[in-house]
C-alpha positions as CSV (number, residue, x, y, z in Angstrom):
1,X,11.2,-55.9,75.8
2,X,8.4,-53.8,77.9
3,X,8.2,-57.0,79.5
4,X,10.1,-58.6,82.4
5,X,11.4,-62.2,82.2
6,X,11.3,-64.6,85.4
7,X,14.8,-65.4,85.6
8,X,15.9,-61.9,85.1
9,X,18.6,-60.9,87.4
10,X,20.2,-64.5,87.5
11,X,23.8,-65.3,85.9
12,X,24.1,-68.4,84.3
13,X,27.7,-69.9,83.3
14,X,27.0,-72.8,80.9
15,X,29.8,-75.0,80.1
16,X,29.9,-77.7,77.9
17,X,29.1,-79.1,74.7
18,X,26.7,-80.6,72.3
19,X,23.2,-80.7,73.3
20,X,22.3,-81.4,77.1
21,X,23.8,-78.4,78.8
22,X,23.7,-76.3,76.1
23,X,19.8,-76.8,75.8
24,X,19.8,-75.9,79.7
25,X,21.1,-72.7,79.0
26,X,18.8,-72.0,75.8
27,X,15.8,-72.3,78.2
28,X,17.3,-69.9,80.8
29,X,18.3,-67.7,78.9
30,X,14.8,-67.4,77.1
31,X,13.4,-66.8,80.1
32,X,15.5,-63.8,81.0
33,X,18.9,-65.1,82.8
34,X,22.2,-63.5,81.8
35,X,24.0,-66.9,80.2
36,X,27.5,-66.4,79.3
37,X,28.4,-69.4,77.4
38,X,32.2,-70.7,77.7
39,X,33.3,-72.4,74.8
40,X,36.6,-73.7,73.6
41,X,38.1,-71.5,71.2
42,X,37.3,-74.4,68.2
43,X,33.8,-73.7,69.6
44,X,30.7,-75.9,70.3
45,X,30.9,-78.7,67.7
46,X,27.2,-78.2,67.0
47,X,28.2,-74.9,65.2
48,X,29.5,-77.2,62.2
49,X,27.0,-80.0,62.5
50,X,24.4,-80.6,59.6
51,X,23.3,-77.6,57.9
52,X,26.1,-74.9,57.8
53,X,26.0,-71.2,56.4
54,X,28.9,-69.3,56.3
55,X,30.4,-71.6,58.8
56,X,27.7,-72.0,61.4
57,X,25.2,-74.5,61.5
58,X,21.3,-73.0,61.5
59,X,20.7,-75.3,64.1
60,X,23.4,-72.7,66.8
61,X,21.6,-70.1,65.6
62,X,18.8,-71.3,67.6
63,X,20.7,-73.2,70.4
64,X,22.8,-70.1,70.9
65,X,20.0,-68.2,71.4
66,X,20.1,-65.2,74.0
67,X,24.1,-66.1,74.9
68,X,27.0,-64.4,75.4
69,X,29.6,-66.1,73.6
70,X,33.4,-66.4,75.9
71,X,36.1,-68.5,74.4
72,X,38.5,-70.2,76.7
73,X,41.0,-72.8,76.8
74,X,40.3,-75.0,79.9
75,X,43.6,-77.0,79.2
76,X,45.1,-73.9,80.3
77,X,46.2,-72.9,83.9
78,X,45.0,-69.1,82.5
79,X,42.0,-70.5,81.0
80,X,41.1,-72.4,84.1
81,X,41.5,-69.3,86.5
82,X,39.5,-67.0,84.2
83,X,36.5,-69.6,84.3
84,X,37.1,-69.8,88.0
85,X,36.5,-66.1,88.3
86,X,33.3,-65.8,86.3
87,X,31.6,-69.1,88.7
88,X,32.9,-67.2,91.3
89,X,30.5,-63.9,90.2
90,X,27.6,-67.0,88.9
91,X,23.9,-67.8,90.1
92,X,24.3,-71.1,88.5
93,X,26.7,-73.4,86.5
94,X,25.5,-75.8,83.9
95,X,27.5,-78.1,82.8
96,X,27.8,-81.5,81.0
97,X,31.2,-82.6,81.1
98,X,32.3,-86.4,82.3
99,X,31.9,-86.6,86.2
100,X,34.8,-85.5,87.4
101,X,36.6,-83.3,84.9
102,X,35.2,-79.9,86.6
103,X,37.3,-81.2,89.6
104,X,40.0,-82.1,88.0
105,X,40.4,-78.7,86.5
106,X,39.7,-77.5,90.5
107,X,36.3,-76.1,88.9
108,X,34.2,-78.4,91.2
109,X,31.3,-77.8,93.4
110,X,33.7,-77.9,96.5
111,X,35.8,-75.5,94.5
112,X,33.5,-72.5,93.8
113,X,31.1,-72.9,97.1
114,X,33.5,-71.9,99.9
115,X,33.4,-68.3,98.0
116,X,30.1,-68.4,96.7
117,X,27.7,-70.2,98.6
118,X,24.9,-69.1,96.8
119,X,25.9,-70.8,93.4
120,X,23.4,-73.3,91.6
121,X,25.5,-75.8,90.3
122,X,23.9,-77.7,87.8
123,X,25.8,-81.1,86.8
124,X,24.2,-83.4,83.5
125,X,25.7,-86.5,82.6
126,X,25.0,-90.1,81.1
127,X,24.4,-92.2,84.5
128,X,24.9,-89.0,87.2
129,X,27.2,-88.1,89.9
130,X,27.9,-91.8,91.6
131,X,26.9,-95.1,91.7
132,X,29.1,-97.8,89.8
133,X,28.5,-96.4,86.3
134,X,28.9,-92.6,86.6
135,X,32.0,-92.8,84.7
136,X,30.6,-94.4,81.9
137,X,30.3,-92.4,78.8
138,X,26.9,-91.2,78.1
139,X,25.7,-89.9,75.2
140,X,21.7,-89.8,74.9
141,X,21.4,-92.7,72.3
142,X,23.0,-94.9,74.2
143,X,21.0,-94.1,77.7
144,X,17.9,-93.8,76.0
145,X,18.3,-97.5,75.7
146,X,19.4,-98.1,79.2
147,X,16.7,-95.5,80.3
148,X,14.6,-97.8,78.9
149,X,12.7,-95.8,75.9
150,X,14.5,-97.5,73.1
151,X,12.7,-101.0,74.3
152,X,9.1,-100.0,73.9
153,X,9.7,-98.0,70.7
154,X,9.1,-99.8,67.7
155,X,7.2,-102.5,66.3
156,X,6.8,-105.9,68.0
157,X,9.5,-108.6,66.9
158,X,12.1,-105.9,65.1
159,X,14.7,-103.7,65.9
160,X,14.0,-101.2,68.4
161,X,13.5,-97.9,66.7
162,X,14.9,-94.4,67.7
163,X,13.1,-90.9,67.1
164,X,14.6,-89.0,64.7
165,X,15.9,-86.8,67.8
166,X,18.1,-86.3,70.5
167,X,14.9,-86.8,73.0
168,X,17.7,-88.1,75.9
169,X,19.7,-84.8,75.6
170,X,16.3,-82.5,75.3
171,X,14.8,-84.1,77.8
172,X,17.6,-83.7,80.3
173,X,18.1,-79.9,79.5
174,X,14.4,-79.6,80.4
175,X,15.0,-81.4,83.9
176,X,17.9,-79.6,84.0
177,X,16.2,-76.7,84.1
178,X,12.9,-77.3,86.0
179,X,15.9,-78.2,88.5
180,X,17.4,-74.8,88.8
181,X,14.0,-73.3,89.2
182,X,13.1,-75.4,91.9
183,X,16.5,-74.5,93.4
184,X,16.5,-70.9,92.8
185,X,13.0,-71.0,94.8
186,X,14.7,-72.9,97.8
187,X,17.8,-70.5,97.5
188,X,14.9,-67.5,98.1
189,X,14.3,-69.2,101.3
190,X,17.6,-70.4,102.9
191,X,20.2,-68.5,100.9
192,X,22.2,-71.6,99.7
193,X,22.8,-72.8,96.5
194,X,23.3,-76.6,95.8
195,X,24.3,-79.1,93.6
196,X,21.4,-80.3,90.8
197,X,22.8,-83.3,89.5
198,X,20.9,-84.7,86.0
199,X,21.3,-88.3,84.4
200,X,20.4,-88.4,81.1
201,X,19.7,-91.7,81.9
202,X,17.2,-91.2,84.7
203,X,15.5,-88.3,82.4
204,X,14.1,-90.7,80.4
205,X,13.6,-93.5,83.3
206,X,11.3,-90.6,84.7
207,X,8.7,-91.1,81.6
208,X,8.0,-94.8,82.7
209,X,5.8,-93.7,85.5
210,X,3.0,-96.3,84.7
211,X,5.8,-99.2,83.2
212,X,7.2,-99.6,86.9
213,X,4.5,-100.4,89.1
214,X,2.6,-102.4,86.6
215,X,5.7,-104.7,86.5
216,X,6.5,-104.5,90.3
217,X,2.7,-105.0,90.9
218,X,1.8,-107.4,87.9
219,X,4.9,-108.8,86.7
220,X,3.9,-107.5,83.4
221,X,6.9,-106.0,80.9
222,X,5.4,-103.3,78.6
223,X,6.7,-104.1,75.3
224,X,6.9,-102.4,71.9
225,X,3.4,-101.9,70.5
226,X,4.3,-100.0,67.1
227,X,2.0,-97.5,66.3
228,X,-0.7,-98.6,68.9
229,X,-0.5,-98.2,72.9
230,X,-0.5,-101.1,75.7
231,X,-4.1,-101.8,76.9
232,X,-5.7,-98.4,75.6
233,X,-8.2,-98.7,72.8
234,X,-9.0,-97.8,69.8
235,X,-6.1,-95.2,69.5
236,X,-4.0,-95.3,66.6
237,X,-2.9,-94.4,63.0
238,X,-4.7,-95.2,59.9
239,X,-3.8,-94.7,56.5
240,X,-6.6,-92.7,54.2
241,X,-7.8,-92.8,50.9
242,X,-5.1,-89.9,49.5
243,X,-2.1,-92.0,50.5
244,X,-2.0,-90.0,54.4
245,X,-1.9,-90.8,57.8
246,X,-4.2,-90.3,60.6
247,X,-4.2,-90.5,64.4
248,X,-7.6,-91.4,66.1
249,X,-8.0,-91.3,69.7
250,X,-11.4,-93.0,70.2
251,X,-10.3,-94.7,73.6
252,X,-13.2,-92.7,76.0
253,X,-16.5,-94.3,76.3
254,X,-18.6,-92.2,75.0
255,X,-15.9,-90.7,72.2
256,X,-16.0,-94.3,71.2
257,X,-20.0,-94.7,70.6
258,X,-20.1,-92.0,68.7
259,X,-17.0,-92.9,66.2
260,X,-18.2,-95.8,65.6
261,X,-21.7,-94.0,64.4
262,X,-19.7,-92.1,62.4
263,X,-17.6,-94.9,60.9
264,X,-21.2,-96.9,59.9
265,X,-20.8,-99.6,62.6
266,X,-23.3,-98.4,64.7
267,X,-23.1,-102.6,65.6
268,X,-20.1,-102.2,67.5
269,X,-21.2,-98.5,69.0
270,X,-23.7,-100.5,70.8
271,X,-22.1,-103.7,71.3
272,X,-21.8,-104.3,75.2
273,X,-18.4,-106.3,74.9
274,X,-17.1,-103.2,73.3
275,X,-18.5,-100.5,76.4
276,X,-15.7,-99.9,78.1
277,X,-11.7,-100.1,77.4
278,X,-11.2,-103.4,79.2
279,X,-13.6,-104.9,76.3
280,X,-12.1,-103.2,73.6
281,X,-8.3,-103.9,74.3
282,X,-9.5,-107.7,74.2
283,X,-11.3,-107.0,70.7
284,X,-8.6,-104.6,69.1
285,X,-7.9,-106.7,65.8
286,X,-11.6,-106.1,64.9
287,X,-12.2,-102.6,66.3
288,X,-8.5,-101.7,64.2
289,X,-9.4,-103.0,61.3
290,X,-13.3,-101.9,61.1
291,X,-11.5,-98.4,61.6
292,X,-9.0,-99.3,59.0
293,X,-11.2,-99.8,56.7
294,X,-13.0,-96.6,56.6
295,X,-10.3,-94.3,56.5
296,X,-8.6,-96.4,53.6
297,X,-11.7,-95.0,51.4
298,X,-11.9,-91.3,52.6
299,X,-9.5,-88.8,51.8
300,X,-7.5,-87.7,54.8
301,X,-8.8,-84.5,55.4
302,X,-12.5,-85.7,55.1
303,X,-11.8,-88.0,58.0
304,X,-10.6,-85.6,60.1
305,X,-13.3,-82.9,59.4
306,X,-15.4,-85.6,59.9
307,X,-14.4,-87.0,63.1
308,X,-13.8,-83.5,64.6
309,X,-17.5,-82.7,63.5
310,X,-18.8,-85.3,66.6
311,X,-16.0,-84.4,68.8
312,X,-13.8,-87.2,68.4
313,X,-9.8,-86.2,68.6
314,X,-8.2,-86.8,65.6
315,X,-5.4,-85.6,63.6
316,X,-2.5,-85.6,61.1
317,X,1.2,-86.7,61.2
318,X,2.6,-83.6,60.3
319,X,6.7,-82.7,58.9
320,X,8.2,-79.5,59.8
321,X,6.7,-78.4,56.4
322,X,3.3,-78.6,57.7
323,X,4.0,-77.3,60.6
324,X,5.2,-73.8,59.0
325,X,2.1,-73.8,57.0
326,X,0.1,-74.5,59.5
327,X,-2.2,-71.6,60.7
328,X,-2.6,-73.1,64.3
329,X,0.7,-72.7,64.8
330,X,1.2,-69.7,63.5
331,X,-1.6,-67.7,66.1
332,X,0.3,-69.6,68.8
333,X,3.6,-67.8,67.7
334,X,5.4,-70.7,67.8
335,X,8.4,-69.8,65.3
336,X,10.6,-66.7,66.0
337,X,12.3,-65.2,63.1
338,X,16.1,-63.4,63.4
339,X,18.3,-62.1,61.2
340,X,21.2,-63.9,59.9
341,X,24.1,-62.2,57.5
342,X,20.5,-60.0,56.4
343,X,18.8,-62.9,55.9
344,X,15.6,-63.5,57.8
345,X,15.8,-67.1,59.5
346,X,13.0,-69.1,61.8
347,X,13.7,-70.4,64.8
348,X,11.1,-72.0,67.6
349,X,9.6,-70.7,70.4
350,X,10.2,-72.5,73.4
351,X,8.2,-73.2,75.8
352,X,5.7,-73.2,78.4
353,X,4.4,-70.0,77.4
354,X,3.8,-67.5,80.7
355,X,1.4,-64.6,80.5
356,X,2.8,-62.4,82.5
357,X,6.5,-62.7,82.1
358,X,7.1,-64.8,78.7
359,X,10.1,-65.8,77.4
360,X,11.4,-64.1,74.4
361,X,14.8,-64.3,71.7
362,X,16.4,-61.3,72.1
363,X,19.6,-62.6,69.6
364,X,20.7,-65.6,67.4
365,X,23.3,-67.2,68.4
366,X,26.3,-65.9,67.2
367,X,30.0,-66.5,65.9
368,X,32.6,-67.7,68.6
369,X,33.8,-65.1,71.2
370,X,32.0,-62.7,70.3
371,X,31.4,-61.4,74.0
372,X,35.0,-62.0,74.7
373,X,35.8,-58.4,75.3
374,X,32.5,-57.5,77.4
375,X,32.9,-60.3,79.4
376,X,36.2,-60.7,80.0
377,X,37.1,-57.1,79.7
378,X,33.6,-55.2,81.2
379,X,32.9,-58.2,83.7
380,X,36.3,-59.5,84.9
381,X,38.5,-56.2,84.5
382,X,41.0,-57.4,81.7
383,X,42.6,-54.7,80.1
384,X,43.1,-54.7,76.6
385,X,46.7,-55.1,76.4
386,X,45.5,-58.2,78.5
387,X,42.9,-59.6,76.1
388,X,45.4,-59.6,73.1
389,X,47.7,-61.8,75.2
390,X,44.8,-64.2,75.6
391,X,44.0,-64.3,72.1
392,X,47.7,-64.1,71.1
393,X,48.7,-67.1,73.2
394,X,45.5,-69.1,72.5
395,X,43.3,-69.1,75.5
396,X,40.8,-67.3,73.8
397,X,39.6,-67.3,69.9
């Protein structure tokens, strides 16, 4: 890239599995660190999960992203040393392992610090560090519920719903990393590294910023509201004419008047119970319905041409389909493509996009060990005689 990248110059040692960490790493890397990526030599199980080619799941291709790929067996005293060496020569560590299991393999914050002072070690779990559930397992279904998403999600009465998503695991990786920044900005200042400790829990606890102090303050309990939201209206989704969906956010004042002109109930435009959102959360039925009712004989697309026409935000529910298609989209650049086995293959962009220094996919992800020798043998000194002893006795893939 002509380009520089913000995090260039930073080594990153990600370690561990599945989604969280891994994530972490996908966004550093994107934006420029050096992130060699330890895996056991069975690899990261998301390699084989859902849609495999030629033994690798499309979905590594993107999570892998920008990695150097390092096999080693951490149930080995060898394995162990050679990861101790590389966080030894690390800006930062991710990792998302059980609380405790980087100690007990003496790979621990209090482990790598005396030597390297500097490091960034960056720790995601279920519950976090301490407190009486930290050694819980975690995965991000389960603490999504905890974290309190999984109660307001869905529709009143049933079975809370879950996205369609890992959103705990995501969400944590971006913490994750908006942690390491901040700590790589306090590192410029003092010279010391320290420990960034993620809950996946407490990742999604952070999105009830408005839920807390309405309960503390109100004693209210913000339930499930299906498709709607709590106490802001009109904003919802409407089914059209053509057997699609809609979302209408008509919830400012004067974005409400003039929906409702466009809607033909002019009536309720200029209805002074219906003025201001306090007034229309206590008439929602009606105002839902009237709005209901229109869309149900317009073809979606003529609603939302229509509605955009007076400046009222409106949209569709799109699928991953649409969103290809989609020229918006496209002039954003928000899908990457790379080359897989000669075969072109899109991936997203990630995000927030920077002006100056954007991020960028410089390679798929790629088969397991495939950095072994650079890294091992270019970055730790391992001869090659050395390197076939690894592989030979199953430390490395």
């Amino acid at each position: 890239m002509s380009q520089s990248r913000p995090l260039e110059g930073l080594r990153v040692i990600e370690m561990g599995q599945l989604l969280a960490g891994p994530f972490t790493g996908t966004i550093l890397g994107y934006f420029g660190a050096e992130v060699i990526k330890v895996e056991p030599p069975t690899g990261d199980p998301i390699r084989g999960w859902r849609e495999v080619r030629n033994g690798t799941s499309l979905w590594y291709h993107s999570l892998g992203r920008n990695k150097k790929s390092v096999t080693l067996d951490l149930k080995t005293d060898r394995g162990r040393e050679l990861a101790k060496q590389l966080l030894l020569m690390a800006d930062i560590v991710v990792e998302n392992f059980r609380p405790g299991a980087m100690e007990s393999w003496g790979l621990g914050p209090d482990d790598i610090k005396p030597e390297n002072p500097g490091i960034i070690y960056t720790r995601i779990s279920g519950y976090g560090q301490d407190g009486p559930f930290a050694a819980k397992p975690g995965y991000a279904s389960v603490t999504e519920g905890y974290g309190g998403l999984r109660y307001i999600n869905g529709e009143p009465g049933k079975t809370p719903v879950r996205p369609n998503i890992s959103i705990g695991d995501t969400l944590s990786a971006i913490h994750a990393a908006l942690g390491v920044a901040l700590a790589v900005i306090e590192r410029s200042k003092s010279g010391a590294g320290q420990v960034v400790d993620v809950a996946l829990y407490e990742s999604i606890f952070n999105l009830l910023e408005g839920i807390v102090p309405e309960y503390d303050g109100a004693n209210v309990v913000r339930e499930p509201s299906g498709t709607t939201i709590t106490g802001i209206v009109p904003t919802n989704t409407y089914l059209c004419k053509d057997g699609k969906y809609v979302i209408i956010g008509g919830n400012g004042d004067s974005i409400f008047k003039r929906l409702m002109i466009e809607v033909g109930r002019p009536d309720m435009a200029e209805d002074p119970e219906l003025e201001h959102n306090a007034g229309r959360v206590v008439h929602q039925d009606r105002l839902d319905q009237a709005l209901a009712d229109w869309c149900a004989g317009i073809d979606s697309t003529e609603v939302i041409q229509r509605l955009e026409d007076v400046r009222v935000p409106v949209g569709p529910i799109y699928s991953v389909a649409d969103m290809m298609d989609d020229p918006h989209y496209q002039a954003r650049g928000m899908f990457e493509s790379v080359e897989i086995d000669g075969k072109p293959l899109k991936i997203p962009a990630i995000m927030p996009k920077l002006s100056q220094t954007p991020g960028a996919t410089q390679w798929p992800g790629g088969r397991i060990g495939s950095h072994n020798d650079e890294v091992l043998g270019d970055l730790l000194n391992l001869s090659a005689d050395e390197l076939a002893e690894l592989k030979a006795s199953g430390v490395t893939a």
